[in-house]
C-alpha angles and dihedrals in degrees: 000000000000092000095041092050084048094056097231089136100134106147098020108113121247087003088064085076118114086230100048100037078054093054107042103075087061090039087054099191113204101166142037090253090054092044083057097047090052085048094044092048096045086049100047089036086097085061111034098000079171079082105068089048098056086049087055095051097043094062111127093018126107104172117095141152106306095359085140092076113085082219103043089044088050097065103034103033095091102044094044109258081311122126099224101147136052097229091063085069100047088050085046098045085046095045124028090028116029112236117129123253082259100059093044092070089049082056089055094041082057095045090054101042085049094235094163090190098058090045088057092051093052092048091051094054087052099052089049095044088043096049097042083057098054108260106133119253082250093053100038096044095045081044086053093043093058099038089055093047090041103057084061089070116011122115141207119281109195078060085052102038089049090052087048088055087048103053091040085057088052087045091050089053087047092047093040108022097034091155095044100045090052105045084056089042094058085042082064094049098055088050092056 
């Protein structure tokens, strides 16, 4: 993790990237979660490059809207209070508001086909459920706000989290194997 906080990435897939190699000593990854989260947001910062910035100035925090609720702690604490993955929804939409992993997929299915009407509907049914189980109207309807805009954009993350133990794994040959790891590197090179 030494060499990847210290953006000497050259060679290591998506983190050879000037962006990325500039980011990651302040994104300072020490996990593979955290490895995940720095790839996610690279990846998604075409789209909702605000993300990357409110990363960047939560580090350190770990209070956020709703952080007193094991559940609500559960799905947001890594990634910093942010909705990256679309399994933080489903977990979301299960547990804070009461609609079925199912139904949960319907949920995604409206928000990309942009039916405003079933959304609603979805976002009314977790209000009610939210609020009967003692999350505060603030906390459930801002809940509800991100989780709608987010599962316009999240990804995967066993699909991210997969890619971060791949290219640990590149960044481990490189710490430990440096030689080695470049003499292939330059094979492929010349290949290309």
């Amino acid at each position: 993790f030494r060499l990847i906080q210290s953006g000497d990435t050259e060679g290591i897939g998506m983190l050879d990237s000037d962006g990325l190699r500039y980011l990651l000593p302040r994104l300072r990854p020490a996990s593979i979660e955290n490895l995940a989260a720095a790839n996610t947001l690279y990846t998604l910062a075409i789209e909702r490059g605000d993300l990357m910035e409110q990363y960047l100035q939560r580090a350190g925090e770990a209070q956020f809207p709703g952080s007193d609720s094991p559940d609500i702690l559960e799905a947001l604490a890594e990634p910093r209070g942010l909705i990256l993955y679309q399994e933080q929804i489903m977990m979301l939409l299960d547990r804070i508001g009461g609609i079925c992993p199912a139904d949960g997929f319907d949920f995604f299915k409206a928000v990309f086909k942009k039916k405003a009407a079933a959304v609603a509907e979805y976002r009314e049914k977790f209000l009610r459920t939210a609020v009967g189980n003692n999350t505060d109207k603030e906390t459930a309807e801002g809940l509800s706000d991100q989780i709608i805009e987010a599962a316009g954009y999240s990804v995967c993350k066993a699909n991210c989290v997969a890619e971060a133990v791949r290219l640990y794994q590149a960044a481990y040959l490189k710490s430990h194997y440096g030689l080695e790891f470049e003499k292939a590197l330059e094979q492929v090179r010349a290949r290309d």
